[in-house]
N, C-alpha and C positions, 0 to 999 in steps of 0.2 A: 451588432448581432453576435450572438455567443459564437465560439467556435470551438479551435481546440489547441491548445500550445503542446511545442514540440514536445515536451515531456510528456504527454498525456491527459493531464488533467485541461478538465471544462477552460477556456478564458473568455473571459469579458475585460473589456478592457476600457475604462473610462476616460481615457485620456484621448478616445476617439481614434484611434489604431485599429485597422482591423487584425481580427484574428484569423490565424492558418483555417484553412478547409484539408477534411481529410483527404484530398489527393497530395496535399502538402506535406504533413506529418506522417503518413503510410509509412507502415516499417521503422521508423522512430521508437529510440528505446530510453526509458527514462527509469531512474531507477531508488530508492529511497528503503527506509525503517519499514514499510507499510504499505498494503495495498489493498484493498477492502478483499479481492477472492482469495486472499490467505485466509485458512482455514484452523480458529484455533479455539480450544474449549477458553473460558472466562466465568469465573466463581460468582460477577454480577449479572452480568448478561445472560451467561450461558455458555455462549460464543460469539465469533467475531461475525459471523454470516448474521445471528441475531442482532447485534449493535448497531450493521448497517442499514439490517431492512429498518431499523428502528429510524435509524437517523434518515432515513430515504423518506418513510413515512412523512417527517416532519415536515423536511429541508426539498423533498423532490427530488435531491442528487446524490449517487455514493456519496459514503462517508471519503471525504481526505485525507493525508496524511494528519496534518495540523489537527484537528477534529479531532482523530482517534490518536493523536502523543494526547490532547487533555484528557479522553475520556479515560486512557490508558492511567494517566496519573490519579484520577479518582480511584480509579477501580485499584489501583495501587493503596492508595491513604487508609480507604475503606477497609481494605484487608488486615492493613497491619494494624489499625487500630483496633479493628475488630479481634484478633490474635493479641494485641495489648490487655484489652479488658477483661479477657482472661486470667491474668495476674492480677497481682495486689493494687489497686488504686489510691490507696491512702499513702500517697506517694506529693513532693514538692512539686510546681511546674518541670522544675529544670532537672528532674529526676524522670518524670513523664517524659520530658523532649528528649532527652538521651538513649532512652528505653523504645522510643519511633524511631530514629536517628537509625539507633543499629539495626532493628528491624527489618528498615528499609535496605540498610546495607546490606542483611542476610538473605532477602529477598533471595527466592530461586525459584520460580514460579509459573505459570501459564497463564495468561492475560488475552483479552481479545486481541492483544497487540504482540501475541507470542511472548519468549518466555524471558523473563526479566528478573537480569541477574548481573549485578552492579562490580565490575572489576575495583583496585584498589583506588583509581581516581574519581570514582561515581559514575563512569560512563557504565551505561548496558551493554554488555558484551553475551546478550543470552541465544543469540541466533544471531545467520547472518541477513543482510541488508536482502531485498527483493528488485529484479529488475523485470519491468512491463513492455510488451514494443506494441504498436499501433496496429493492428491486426486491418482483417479488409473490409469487416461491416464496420468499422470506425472505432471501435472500442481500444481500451487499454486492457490487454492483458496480462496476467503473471507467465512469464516466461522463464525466472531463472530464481532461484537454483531450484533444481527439478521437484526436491520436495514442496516444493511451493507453486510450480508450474500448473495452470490449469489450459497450456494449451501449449504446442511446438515454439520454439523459438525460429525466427523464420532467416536463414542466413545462406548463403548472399540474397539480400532482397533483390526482385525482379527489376530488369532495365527498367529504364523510363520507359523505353521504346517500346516493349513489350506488354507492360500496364497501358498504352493508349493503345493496343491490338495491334494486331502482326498487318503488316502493308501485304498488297497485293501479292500475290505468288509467294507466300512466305506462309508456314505453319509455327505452330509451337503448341507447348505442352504449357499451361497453367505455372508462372512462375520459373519460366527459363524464358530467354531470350528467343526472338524468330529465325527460323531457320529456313533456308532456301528449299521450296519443291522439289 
Protein backbone atom coordinates (compact mmCIF):
# COMPACT_ATOMS: atom_id res chain seq x y z
CA UNK A 1 0.00 0.00 0.00
CA UNK A 2 1.46 3.46 -1.04
CA UNK A 3 2.57 5.43 1.75
CA UNK A 4 5.08 7.96 2.38
CA UNK A 5 9.07 7.97 2.62
CA UNK A 6 10.90 10.01 5.01
CA UNK A 7 11.66 12.61 2.61
CA UNK A 8 8.43 13.35 1.50
CA UNK A 9 7.69 11.94 -1.53
CA UNK A 10 4.61 9.13 -2.35
CA UNK A 11 6.58 5.36 -1.89
CA UNK A 12 5.59 2.26 -3.10
CA UNK A 13 7.70 -0.21 -2.56
CA UNK A 14 7.91 -3.47 -4.55
CA UNK A 15 10.04 -5.34 -2.91
CA UNK A 16 7.14 -5.90 -0.48
CA UNK A 17 8.33 -3.48 2.53
CA UNK A 18 5.97 -1.43 3.91
CA UNK A 19 5.93 2.03 3.79
CA UNK A 20 6.15 4.83 6.77
CA UNK A 21 2.47 6.16 7.68
CA UNK A 22 2.21 9.82 8.41
CA UNK A 23 2.46 9.63 12.12
CA UNK A 24 5.86 8.22 11.14
CA UNK A 25 7.29 10.78 8.87
CA UNK A 26 5.48 13.95 10.77
CA UNK A 27 7.78 16.81 10.77
CA UNK A 28 10.40 15.09 8.54
CA UNK A 29 12.36 17.49 6.28
CA UNK A 30 13.54 16.53 2.99
CA UNK A 31 15.05 18.73 0.76
CA UNK A 32 16.35 18.85 -3.05
CA UNK A 33 16.58 21.27 -6.61
CA UNK A 34 12.70 21.18 -6.70
CA UNK A 35 9.45 21.09 -5.28
CA UNK A 36 6.20 21.31 -7.36
CA UNK A 37 4.75 24.62 -4.80
CA UNK A 38 7.72 26.65 -6.07
CA UNK A 39 6.39 29.13 -7.85
CA UNK A 40 8.22 30.13 -11.09
CA UNK A 41 7.13 31.64 -14.48
CA UNK A 42 8.46 29.03 -17.62
CA UNK A 43 8.47 30.34 -21.42
CA UNK A 44 6.75 26.72 -22.23
CA UNK A 45 4.54 26.05 -19.81
CA UNK A 46 3.82 29.23 -18.41
CA UNK A 47 4.81 28.25 -15.08
CA UNK A 48 5.72 25.65 -12.74
CA UNK A 49 2.18 25.64 -10.87
CA UNK A 50 0.93 24.92 -14.76
CA UNK A 51 3.41 21.99 -15.53
CA UNK A 52 2.26 20.32 -12.53
CA UNK A 53 -1.35 20.46 -12.63
CA UNK A 54 -0.54 19.39 -16.18
CA UNK A 55 1.45 16.38 -15.12
CA UNK A 56 -1.15 15.75 -12.00
CA UNK A 57 -3.77 15.63 -14.86
CA UNK A 58 -1.95 12.90 -16.57
CA UNK A 59 0.03 10.85 -13.80
CA UNK A 60 -2.65 11.54 -10.67
CA UNK A 61 0.35 12.71 -8.54
CA UNK A 62 2.61 15.95 -8.15
CA UNK A 63 5.10 16.30 -10.34
CA UNK A 64 8.63 14.94 -8.71
CA UNK A 65 11.77 16.08 -8.65
CA UNK A 66 13.10 13.61 -11.54
CA UNK A 67 9.99 14.44 -13.65
CA UNK A 68 10.48 18.13 -13.68
CA UNK A 69 14.99 17.97 -13.98
CA UNK A 70 13.60 16.20 -17.65
CA UNK A 71 10.86 18.52 -18.33
CA UNK A 72 13.17 21.37 -17.14
CA UNK A 73 15.79 20.09 -19.60
CA UNK A 74 13.26 20.16 -22.63
CA UNK A 75 12.09 23.32 -21.87
CA UNK A 76 15.90 24.26 -21.59
CA UNK A 77 16.80 22.50 -25.41
CA UNK A 78 13.63 24.17 -26.70
CA UNK A 79 14.69 27.55 -25.76
CA UNK A 80 18.07 27.75 -26.92
CA UNK A 81 17.38 26.28 -30.09
CA UNK A 82 14.65 28.28 -30.59
CA UNK A 83 17.07 31.55 -29.73
CA UNK A 84 19.57 29.55 -32.33
CA UNK A 85 17.26 29.79 -35.24
CA UNK A 86 17.27 33.06 -34.99
CA UNK A 87 20.73 33.16 -36.61
CA UNK A 88 22.14 31.95 -39.58
CA UNK A 89 21.59 28.20 -40.21
CA UNK A 90 23.44 27.67 -43.26
CA UNK A 91 25.98 26.64 -40.85
CA UNK A 92 28.15 22.64 -40.51
CA UNK A 93 26.68 20.21 -37.82
CA UNK A 94 29.61 20.90 -35.57
CA UNK A 95 29.36 24.57 -36.00
CA UNK A 96 25.45 24.24 -34.97
CA UNK A 97 26.68 22.07 -31.86
CA UNK A 98 28.96 24.61 -30.63
CA UNK A 99 26.61 27.44 -31.22
CA UNK A 100 23.92 25.23 -28.52
CA UNK A 101 26.89 24.25 -26.41
CA UNK A 102 27.49 27.94 -25.58
CA UNK A 103 24.03 28.75 -25.49
CA UNK A 104 23.35 26.49 -23.14
CA UNK A 105 26.24 27.65 -21.15
CA UNK A 106 24.96 31.48 -21.36
CA UNK A 107 21.75 30.30 -20.14
CA UNK A 108 20.40 32.87 -17.40
CA UNK A 109 16.94 32.17 -17.30
CA UNK A 110 13.46 31.24 -15.50
CA UNK A 111 12.22 27.86 -16.04
CA UNK A 112 9.35 25.98 -14.36
CA UNK A 113 12.45 24.60 -12.52
CA UNK A 114 13.69 28.22 -11.54
CA UNK A 115 16.33 29.96 -12.77
CA UNK A 116 19.06 28.26 -14.64
CA UNK A 117 22.34 29.36 -14.96
CA UNK A 118 25.37 27.14 -15.48
CA UNK A 119 28.56 28.03 -13.41
CA UNK A 120 32.16 27.22 -15.06
CA UNK A 121 31.82 23.41 -14.35
CA UNK A 122 28.07 23.03 -16.03
CA UNK A 123 26.60 22.73 -12.75
CA UNK A 124 23.31 25.10 -12.27
CA UNK A 125 24.22 27.45 -9.67
CA UNK A 126 20.83 29.75 -10.47
CA UNK A 127 19.00 29.58 -7.13
CA UNK A 128 19.34 27.83 -4.09
CA UNK A 129 18.20 24.10 -3.33
CA UNK A 130 14.45 23.89 -1.53
CA UNK A 131 13.77 22.19 1.68
CA UNK A 132 9.87 20.60 2.39
CA UNK A 133 9.13 19.11 6.12
CA UNK A 134 5.94 16.78 6.48
CA UNK A 135 3.25 19.01 7.77
CA UNK A 136 0.13 17.63 9.82
CA UNK A 137 -2.52 16.81 7.04
CA UNK A 138 0.30 14.66 5.69
CA UNK A 139 1.53 16.79 2.79
CA UNK A 140 5.08 17.87 1.88
CA UNK A 141 5.52 21.27 2.09
CA UNK A 142 8.08 24.09 0.94
CA UNK A 143 9.55 25.36 4.02
CA UNK A 144 12.87 26.92 3.23
CA UNK A 145 14.29 29.37 2.06
CA UNK A 146 11.43 31.60 2.76
CA UNK A 147 11.34 32.86 -0.80
CA UNK A 148 10.16 29.56 -1.57
CA UNK A 149 8.23 28.72 1.71
CA UNK A 150 4.44 28.33 1.25
CA UNK A 151 3.91 27.53 4.76
CA UNK A 152 6.18 27.96 8.49
CA UNK A 153 8.84 25.77 8.94
CA UNK A 154 7.81 23.83 12.08
CA UNK A 155 10.84 23.58 14.77
CA UNK A 156 11.26 22.07 17.44
CA UNK A 157 8.69 19.44 16.37
CA UNK A 158 6.07 18.39 19.04
CA UNK A 159 6.97 15.45 21.50
CA UNK A 160 5.79 12.28 20.85
CA UNK A 161 4.14 12.56 23.97
CA UNK A 162 2.21 15.45 23.12
CA UNK A 163 1.09 14.28 19.28
CA UNK A 164 -0.61 11.15 21.20
CA UNK A 165 -2.65 13.96 23.58
CA UNK A 166 -1.76 15.27 26.88
CA UNK A 167 -2.39 12.28 29.70
CA UNK A 168 -4.78 12.86 32.27
CA UNK A 169 -4.32 16.27 34.45
CA UNK A 170 -2.08 17.59 31.88
CA UNK A 171 -2.99 20.61 29.36
CA UNK A 172 -1.08 22.05 26.44
CA UNK A 173 -1.20 24.33 23.78
CA UNK A 174 -0.98 22.76 20.02
CA UNK A 175 2.61 21.86 19.41
CA UNK A 176 4.35 22.24 22.92
CA UNK A 177 4.63 19.47 25.14
CA UNK A 178 2.06 18.86 28.30
CA UNK A 179 2.10 20.60 31.12
CA UNK A 180 1.04 19.81 34.55
CA UNK A 181 -2.77 21.51 35.82
Amino acid sequence: EPGTAWSGYDSTFNNGSAALGTSEVLYNIGGGQWHYQMKFSDPIFGSSTTANALYKQKYGTNMGYDAAACASAAVLLAFVVEKDTAEDLDVDIAQRRGRLQRAIGDMNDETMFGFLRFNRLGQNNGRLPVNWQIIEDGSAAAVLPSASATTLFRSPAPSWESRAGCPPHTRGVRGSNPVPD
